[in-house]
C-alpha positions in Angstrom: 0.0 0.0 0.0 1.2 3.0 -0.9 1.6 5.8 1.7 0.3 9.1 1.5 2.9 11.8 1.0 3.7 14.0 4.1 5.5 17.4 3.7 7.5 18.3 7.1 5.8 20.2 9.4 8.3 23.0 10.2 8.9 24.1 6.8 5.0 24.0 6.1 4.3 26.5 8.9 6.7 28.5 8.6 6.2 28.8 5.0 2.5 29.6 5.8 3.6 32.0 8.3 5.4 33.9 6.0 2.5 34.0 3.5 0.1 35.5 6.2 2.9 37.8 6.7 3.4 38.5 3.3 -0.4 39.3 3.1 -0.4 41.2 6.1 1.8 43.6 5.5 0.4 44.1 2.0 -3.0 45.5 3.9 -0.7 47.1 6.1 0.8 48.8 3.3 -2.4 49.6 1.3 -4.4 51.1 4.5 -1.2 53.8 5.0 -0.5 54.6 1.9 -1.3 58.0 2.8 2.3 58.1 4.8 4.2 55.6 2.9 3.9 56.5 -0.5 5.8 60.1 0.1 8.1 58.3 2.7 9.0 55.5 -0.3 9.9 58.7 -2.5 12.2 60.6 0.0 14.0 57.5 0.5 14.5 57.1 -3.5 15.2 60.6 -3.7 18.2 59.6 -0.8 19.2 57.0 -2.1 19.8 58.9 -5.2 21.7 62.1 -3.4 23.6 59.2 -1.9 24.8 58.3 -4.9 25.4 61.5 -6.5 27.2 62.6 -3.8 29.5 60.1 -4.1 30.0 60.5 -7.8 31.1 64.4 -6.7 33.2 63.2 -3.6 35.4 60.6 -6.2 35.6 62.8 -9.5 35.8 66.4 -8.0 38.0 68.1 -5.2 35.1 69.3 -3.3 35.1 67.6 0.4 32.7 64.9 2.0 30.3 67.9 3.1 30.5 70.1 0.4 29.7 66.9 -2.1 26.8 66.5 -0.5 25.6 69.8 -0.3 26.0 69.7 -3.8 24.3 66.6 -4.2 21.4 67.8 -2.4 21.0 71.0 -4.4 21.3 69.4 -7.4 18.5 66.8 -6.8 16.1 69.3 -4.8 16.7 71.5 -7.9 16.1 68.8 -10.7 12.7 68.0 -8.5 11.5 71.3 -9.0 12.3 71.8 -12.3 10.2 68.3 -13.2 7.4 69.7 -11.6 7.8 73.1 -13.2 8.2 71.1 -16.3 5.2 69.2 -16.2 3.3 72.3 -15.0 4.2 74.7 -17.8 4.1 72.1 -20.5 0.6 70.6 -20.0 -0.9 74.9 -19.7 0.8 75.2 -23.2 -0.4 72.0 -24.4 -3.7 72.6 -23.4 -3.9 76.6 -24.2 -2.9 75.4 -27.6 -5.7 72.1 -27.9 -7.7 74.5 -26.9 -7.1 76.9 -29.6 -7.1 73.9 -32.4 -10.5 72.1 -31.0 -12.4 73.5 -34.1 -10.2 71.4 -36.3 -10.1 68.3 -34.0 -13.3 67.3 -34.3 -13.7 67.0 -38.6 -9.9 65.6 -38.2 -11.4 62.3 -36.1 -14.2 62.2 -38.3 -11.9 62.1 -41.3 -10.0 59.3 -39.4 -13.4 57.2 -38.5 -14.3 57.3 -42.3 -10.8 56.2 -43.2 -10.9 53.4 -40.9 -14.1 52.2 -41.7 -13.9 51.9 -44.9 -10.5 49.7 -44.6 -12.8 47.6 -42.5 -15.2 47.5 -45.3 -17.8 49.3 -42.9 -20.5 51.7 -43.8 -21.7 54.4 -41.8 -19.3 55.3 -39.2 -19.4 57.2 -36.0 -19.1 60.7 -35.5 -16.1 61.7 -33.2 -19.2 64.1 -31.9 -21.0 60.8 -30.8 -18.1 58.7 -29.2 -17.4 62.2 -27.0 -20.9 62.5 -26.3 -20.6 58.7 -24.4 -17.6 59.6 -22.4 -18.1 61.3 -19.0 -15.6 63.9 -19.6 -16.4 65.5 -16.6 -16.0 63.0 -14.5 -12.6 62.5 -16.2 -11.4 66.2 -15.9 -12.4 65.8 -12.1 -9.9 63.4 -11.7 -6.7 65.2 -13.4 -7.9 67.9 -10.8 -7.4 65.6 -8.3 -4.4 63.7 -9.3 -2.9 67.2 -9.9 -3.2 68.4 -6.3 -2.2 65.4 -5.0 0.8 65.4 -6.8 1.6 69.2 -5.6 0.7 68.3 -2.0 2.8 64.9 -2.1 5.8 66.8 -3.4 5.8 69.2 -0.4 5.6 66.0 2.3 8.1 63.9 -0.1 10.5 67.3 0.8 9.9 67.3 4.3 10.0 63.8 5.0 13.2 63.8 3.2 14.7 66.8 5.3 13.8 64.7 8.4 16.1 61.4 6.8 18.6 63.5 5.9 18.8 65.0 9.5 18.4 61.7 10.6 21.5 60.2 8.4 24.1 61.4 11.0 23.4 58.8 13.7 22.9 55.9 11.6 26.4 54.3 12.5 25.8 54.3 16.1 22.1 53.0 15.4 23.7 49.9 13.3 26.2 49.7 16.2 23.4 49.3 18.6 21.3 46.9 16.8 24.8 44.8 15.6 26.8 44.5 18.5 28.6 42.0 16.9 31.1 42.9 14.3 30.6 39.9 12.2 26.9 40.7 12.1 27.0 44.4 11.7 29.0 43.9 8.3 26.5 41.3 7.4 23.9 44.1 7.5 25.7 47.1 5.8 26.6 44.4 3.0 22.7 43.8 2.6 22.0 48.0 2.4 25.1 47.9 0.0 23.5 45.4 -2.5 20.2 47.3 -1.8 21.9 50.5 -2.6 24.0 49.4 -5.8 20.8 47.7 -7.2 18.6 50.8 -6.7 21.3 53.3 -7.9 21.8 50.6 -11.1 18.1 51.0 -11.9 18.4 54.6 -11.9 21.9 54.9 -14.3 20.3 52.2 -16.7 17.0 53.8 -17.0 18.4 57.1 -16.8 20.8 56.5 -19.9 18.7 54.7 -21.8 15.7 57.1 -21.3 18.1 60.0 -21.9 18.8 57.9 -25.9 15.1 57.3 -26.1 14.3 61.4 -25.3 17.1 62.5 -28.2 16.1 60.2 -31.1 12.2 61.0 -30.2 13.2 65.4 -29.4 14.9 64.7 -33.4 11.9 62.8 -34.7 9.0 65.3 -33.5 11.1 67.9 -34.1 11.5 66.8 -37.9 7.7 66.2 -38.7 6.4 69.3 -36.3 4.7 68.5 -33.7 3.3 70.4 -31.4 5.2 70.9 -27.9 7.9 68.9 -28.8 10.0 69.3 -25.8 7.0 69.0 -23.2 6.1 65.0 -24.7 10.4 64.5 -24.8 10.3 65.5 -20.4 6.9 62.8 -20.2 9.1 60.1 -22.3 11.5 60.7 -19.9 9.8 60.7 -16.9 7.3 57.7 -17.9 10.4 55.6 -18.9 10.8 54.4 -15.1 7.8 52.9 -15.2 8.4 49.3 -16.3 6.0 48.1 -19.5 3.1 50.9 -19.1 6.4 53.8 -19.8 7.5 52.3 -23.1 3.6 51.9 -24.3 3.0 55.8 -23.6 6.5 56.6 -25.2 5.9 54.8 -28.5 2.3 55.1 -28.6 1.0 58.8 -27.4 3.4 61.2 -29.7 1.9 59.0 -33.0 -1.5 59.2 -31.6 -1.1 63.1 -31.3 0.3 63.5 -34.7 -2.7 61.6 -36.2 -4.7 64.4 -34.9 -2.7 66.9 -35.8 -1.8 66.3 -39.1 -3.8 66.2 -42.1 -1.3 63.4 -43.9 -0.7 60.0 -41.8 2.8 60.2 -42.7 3.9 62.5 -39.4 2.5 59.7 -37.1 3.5 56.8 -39.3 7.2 57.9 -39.1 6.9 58.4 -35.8 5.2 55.1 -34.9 7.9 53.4 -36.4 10.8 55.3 -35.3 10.1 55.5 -31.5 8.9 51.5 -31.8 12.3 50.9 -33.7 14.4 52.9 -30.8 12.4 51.0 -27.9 13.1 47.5 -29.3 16.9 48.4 -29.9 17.1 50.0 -26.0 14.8 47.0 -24.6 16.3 44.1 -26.4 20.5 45.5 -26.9 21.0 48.4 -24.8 19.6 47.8 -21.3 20.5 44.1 -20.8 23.9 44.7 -21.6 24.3 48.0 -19.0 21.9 46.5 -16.7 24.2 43.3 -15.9 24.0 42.1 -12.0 22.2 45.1 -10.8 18.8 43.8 -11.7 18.7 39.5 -11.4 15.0 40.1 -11.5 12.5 37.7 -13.8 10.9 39.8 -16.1 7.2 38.7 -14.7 8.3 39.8 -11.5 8.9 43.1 -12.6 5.3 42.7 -14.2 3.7 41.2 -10.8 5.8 43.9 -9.0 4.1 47.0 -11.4 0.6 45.6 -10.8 1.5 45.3 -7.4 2.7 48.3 -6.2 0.0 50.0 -8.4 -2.8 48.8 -6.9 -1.4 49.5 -3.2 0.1 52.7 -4.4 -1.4 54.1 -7.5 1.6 55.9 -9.7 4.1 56.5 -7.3 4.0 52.6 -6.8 4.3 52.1 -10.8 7.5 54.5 -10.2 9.0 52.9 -7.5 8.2 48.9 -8.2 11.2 48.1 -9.4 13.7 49.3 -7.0 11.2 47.8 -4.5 11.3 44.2 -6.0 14.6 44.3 -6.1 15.3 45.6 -2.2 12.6 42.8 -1.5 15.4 40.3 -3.0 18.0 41.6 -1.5 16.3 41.2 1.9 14.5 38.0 1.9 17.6 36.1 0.7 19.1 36.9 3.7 17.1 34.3 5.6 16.9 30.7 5.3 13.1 30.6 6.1 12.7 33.3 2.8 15.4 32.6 0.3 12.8 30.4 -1.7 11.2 33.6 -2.3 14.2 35.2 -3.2 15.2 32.6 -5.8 11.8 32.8 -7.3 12.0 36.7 -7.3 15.5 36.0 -9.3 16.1 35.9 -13.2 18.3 32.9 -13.3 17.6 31.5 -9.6 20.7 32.5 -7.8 19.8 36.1 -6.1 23.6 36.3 -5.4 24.9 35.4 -8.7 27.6 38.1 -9.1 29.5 36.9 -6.1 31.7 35.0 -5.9 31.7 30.9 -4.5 33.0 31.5 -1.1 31.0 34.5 -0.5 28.2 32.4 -1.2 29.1 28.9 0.7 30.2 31.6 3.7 26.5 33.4 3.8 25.0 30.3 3.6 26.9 28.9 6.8 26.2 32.0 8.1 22.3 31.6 7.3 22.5 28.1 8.9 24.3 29.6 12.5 21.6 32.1 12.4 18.8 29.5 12.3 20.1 27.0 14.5 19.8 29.7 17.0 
């Protein structure tokens, strides 16, 4: 008679444990929202004068202090002008829709006719009728809404991250506290390194390969004419941290615009296909080879990660999913009872796989100490 198989009872609670925890702090996480979501994006913003100030500190002859006073000016500064940015661009984009609406409206009929005839259709709508179904009100309520909540988030996203930088100062003695042992306490600052590195390696890979994106789209709206060119390079830009959704709006919005625009399809047809062309070339060639061991992350993870965070967190999640999924990895290999989840999390199954062999057989000794005791 064959027995029944039995699964040992240890690792089945504590793996259950960790999924109620798992779930747990996801509600956790979605009820404060509120206070975490500006609280995520001062510790991005951080994490990235961290890094710039350590770009000044090794390639200038400023000092430790003035490198980050430098750092800080520069980021608080870029911040502003992003808002400004967005700000000014969307009034001159819509002061100018609004003085081209009369044309707009026999430019989507001519579209509809075009369209239905390919589709051997008779009779198509009127762009009159498929407005007339859409609540627009409803709609322009909440861009009013999104847009205060984006102005008041930026001014607590500043003042929470005045409080962390004050707060920097006495984070040796707080890792001394909580790592009285040596051993230990490097253990820890090598976990906030590879937190660190993989957040800061996000932000150079998207930030260069956004930067390519931006020129060869600034050249190609430039070079048919359309309408605040600059203002749709700074969304590229900004939209090309979020993973999937960003390189949809890139390669998709500035063609849809041009069909409007325009009286010829050529405009949005060489822009379709340029901006699609760029994106595959940066997806498939660029970013893998810049991105290297800073992101070991599955490529469904990073799509489970964007629904994710934007369901708990709305945009700023989108933003920040990434660099979240990967300080998730970086943390939950560090235990024995949640490594499966790191190796799952992983692209090729080994979260640690640019170390080297002994680092690896040492941490895992070191994992087994830990839970023997």
């Amino acid at each position: 008679m064959k027995l029944p198989i039995t699964f040992p009872t240890s690792a089945v609670s504590r793996n259950a444990l960790v999924v109620i925890a798992v779930v747990a702090v996801g509600a956790a996480l979605y009820w404060l929202r509120g206070i975490l979501t500006p609280l995520a994006m001062a510790i991005f913003l951080m994490i990235m004068i961290d890094g710039v100030k350590r770009f000044i500190d090794k390639r200038t002859p400023l000092s430790s202090r003035w490198a980050g006073i430098a750092a800080l000016a520069l980021v608080t500064v870029g911040f502003f002008i992003s808002i400004a940015i967005i700000v000014d661009g969307a009034a001159g984009f819509f002061g100018q829709a609004s003085g081209v609406s009369a044309s707009i409206g026999p430019r989507l009929d001519q579209i509809l006719r075009d369209v239905w005839s390919l589709a051997g259709a008779n009779e198509p709508p009127t762009a009159t009728d498929l407005i007339a179904q859409l609540d627009v009100r409803s709609y322009l309520t909440q861009a009013a809404i999104q847009a205060q909540g984006v102005a008041s988030g930026a001014f607590f996203v500043l003042v929470y991250l005045g409080f962390l930088l004050a707060a920097q100062k006495g984070f040796g003695r707080k890792m001394a506290g909580l790592f009285p042992k040596r051993s230990d306490r490097a253990e820890a600052l090598e976990v906030f390194n590879r937190i660190r590195g993989g957040v800061e390696g996000y932000l150079w890979v998207q930030t260069v390969t956004g930067a390519l994106i931006c020129l060869v789209a600034w050249i190609l709206m430039r070079a048919v004419g359309l309408q605040n060119a600059e203002f749709w390079t700074f969304v590229i830009f900004v939209v090309g941290f979020i993973p999937v959704l960003g390189g949809a709006v890139a390669g998709l919005v500035p063609p849809l615009f041009a069909l409007v625009q325009f009286q010829s399809y050529w405009p949005a047809l060489i822009l379709l296909v340029g901006l699609q062309t760029i994106l595959f070339v940066s997806g498939n060639l660029i970013q893998p080879r810049m991105q290297g061991d800073n992101q070991n992350i599955d490529p469904i993870v990073v799509l489970l990660a964007l629904a994710f965070w934007g369901q708990l967190w709305g945009v700023t999640g989108m933003f920040l999913s990434t660099p979240l999924a990967v300080m998730a990895m970086a943390i939950l290999a560090e235990f024995k009872g949640s490594r499966w989840m790191a190796i799952l999390l992983s692209g090729d199954g080994a979260p640690y796989a640019h170390e080297g062999e002994e680092k690896s057989v040492a941490r895992t000794r070191r994992q087994a100490a830990v839970s023997e005791a």
